[in-house]
OpenMM code with the backbone's topology and positions (N, CA, C; nanometers):
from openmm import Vec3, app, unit

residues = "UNK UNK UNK UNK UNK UNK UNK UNK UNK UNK UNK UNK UNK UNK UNK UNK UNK UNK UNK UNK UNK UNK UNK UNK UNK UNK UNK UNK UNK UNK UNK UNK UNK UNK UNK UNK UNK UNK UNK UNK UNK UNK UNK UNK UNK UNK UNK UNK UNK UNK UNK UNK UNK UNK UNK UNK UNK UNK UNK UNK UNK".split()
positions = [
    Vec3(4.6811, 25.6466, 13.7632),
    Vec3(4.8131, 25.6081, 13.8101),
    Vec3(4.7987, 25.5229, 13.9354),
    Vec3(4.9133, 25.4440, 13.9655),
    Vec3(4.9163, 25.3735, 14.0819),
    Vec3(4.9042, 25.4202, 14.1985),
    Vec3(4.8987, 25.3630, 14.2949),
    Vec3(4.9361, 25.4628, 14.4269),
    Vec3(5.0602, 25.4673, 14.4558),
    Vec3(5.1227, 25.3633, 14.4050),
    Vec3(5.2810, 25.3541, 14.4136),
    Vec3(5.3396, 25.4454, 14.3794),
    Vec3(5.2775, 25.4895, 14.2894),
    Vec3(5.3676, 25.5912, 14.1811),
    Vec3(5.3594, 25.7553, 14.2586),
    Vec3(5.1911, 25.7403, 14.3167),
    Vec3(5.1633, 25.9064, 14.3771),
    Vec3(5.2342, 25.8925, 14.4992),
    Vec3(5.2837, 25.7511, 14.5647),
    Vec3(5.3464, 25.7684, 14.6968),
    Vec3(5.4982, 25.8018, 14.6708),
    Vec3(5.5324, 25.7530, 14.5331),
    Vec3(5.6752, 25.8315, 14.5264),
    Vec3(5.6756, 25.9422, 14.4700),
    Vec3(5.6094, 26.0525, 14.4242),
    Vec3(5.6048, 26.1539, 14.3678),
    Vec3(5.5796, 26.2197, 14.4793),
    Vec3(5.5182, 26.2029, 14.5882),
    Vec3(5.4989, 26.2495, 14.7166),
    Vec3(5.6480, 26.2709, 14.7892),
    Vec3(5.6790, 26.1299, 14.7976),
    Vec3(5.8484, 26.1084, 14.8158),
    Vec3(5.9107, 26.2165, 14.8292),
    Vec3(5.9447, 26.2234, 14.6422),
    Vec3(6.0388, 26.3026, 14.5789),
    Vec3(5.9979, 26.4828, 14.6323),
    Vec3(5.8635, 26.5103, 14.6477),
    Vec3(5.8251, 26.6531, 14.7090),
    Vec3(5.8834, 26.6682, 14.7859),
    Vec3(5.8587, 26.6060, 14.8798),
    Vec3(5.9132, 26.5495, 15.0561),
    Vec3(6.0920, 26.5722, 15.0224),
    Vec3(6.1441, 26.5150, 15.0102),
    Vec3(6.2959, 26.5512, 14.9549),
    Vec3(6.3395, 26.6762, 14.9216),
    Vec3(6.2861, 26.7274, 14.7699),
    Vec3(6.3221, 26.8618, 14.7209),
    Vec3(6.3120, 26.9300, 14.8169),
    Vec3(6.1578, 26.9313, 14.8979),
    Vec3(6.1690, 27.0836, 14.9948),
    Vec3(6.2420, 27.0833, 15.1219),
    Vec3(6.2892, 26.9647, 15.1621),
    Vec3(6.3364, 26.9993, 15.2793),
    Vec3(6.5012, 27.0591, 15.2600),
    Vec3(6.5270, 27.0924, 15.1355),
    Vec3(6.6677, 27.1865, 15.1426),
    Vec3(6.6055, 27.3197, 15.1655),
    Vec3(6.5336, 27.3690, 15.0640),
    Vec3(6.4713, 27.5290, 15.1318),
    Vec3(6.4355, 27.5875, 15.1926),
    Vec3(6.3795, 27.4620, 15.2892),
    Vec3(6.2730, 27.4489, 15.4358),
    Vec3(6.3800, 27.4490, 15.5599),
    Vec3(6.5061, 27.3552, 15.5194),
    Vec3(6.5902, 27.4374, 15.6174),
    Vec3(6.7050, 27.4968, 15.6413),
    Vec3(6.7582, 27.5135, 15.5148),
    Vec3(6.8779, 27.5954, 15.4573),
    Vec3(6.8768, 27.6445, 15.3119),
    Vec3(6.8010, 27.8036, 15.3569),
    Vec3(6.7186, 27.8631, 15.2332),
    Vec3(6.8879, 27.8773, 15.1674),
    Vec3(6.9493, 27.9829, 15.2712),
    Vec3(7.0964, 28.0088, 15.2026),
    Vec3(7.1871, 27.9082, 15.1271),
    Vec3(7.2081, 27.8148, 15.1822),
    Vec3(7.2742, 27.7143, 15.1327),
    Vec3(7.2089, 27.6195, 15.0097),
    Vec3(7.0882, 27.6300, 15.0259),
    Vec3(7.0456, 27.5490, 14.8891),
    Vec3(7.0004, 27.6484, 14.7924),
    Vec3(7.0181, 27.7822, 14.7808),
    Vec3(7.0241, 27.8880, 14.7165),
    Vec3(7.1461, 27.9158, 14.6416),
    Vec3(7.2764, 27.8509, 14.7007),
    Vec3(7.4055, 27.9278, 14.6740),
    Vec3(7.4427, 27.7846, 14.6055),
    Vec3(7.3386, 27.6683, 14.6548),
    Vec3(7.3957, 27.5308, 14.5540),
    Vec3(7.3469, 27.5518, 14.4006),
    Vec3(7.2211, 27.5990, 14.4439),
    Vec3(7.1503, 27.6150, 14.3120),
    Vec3(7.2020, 27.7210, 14.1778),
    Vec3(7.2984, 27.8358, 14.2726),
    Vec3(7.3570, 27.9317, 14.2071),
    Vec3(7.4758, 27.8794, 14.1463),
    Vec3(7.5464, 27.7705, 14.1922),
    Vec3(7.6647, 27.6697, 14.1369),
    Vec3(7.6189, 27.6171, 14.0433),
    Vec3(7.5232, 27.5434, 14.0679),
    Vec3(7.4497, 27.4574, 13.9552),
    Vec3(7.4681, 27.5454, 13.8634),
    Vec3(7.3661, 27.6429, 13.8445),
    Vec3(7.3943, 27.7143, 13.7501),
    Vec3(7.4905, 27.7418, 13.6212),
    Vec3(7.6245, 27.7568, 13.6866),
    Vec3(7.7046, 27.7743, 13.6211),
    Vec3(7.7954, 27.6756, 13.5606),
    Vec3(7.7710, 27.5629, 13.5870),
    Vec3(7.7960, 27.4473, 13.4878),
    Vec3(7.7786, 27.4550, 13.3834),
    Vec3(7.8651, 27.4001, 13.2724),
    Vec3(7.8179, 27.3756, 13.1650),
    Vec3(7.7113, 27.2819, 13.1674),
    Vec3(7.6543, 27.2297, 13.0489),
    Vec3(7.5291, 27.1739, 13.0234),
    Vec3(7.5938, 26.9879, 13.0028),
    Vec3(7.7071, 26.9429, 12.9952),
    Vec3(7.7743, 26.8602, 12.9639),
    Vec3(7.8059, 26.7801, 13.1058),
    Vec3(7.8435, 26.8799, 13.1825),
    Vec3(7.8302, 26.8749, 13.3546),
    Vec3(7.7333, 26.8257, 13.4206),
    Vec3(7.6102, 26.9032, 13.4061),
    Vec3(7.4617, 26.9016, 13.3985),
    Vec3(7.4346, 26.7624, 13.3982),
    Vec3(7.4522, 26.7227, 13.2677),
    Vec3(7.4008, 26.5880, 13.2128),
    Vec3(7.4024, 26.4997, 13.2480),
    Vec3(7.5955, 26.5028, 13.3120),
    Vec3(7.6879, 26.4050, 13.3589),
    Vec3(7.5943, 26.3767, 13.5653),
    Vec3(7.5604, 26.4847, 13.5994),
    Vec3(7.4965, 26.4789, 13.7289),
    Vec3(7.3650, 26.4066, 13.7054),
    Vec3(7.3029, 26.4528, 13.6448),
    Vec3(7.1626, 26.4426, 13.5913),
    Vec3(7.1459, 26.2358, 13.6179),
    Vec3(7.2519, 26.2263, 13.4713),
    Vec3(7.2556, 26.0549, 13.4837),
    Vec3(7.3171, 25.9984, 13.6109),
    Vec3(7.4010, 26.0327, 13.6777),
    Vec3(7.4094, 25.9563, 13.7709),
    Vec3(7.3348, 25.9594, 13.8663),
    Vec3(7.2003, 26.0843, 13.9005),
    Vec3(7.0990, 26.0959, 13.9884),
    Vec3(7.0201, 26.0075, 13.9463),
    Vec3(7.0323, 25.9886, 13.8428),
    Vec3(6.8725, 25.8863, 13.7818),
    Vec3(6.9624, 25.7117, 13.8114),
    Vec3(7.0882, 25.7005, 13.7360),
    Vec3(7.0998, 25.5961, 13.7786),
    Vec3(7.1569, 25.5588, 13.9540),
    Vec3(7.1580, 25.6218, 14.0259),
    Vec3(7.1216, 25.5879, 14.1571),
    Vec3(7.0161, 25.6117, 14.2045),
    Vec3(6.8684, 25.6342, 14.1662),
    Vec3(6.7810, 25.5961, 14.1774),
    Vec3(6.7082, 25.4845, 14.1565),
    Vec3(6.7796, 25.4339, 14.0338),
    Vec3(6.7313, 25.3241, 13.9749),
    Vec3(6.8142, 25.1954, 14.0550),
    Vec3(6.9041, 25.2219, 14.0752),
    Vec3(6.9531, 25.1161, 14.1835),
    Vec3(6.8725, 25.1010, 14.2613),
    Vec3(6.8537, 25.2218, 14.3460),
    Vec3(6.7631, 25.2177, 14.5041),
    Vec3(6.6713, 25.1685, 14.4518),
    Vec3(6.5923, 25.1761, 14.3912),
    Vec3(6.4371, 25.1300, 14.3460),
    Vec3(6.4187, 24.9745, 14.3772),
    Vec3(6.5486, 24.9438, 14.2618),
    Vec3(6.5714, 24.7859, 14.2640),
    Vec3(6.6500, 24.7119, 14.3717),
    Vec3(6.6751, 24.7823, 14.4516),
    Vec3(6.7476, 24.7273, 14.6035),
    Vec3(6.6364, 24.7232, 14.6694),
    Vec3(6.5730, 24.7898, 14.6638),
    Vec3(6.4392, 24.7975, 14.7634),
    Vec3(6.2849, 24.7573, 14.7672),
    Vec3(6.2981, 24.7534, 14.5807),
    Vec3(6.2270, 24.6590, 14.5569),
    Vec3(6.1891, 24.4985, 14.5590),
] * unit.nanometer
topology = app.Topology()
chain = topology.addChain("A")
for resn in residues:
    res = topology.addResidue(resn, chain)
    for name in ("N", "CA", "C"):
        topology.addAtom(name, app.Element.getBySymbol(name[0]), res)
């Protein structure tokens, strides 16, 4: 793989943990929301996380 690729997978680590790292409660009680979505909900979040990523990528690229 690129290094590009391990420097954004690094990124994305870097991101995820800093909700647990400093608001165990609160990204506990998001995660417990999440949860209870339907899967249709889910999906609907899901794609718009990916396609605003894919923006940023290409803005910044």
């Amino acid at each position: 793989m690129s290094s590009s690729l391990w420097l954004a997978i690094g990124l994305v680590l870097i991101v995820e943990g800093l909700g647990p790292l400093v608001a165990p409660n609160g990204w506990r009680n998001m995660v417990r929301q999440l949860s209870e979505q339907q899967d249709n909900q889910l999906r609907r979040i899901g794609g718009c996380l990916v396609v605003a990523g894919i923006v940023i990528a290409y803005v910044f690229h």
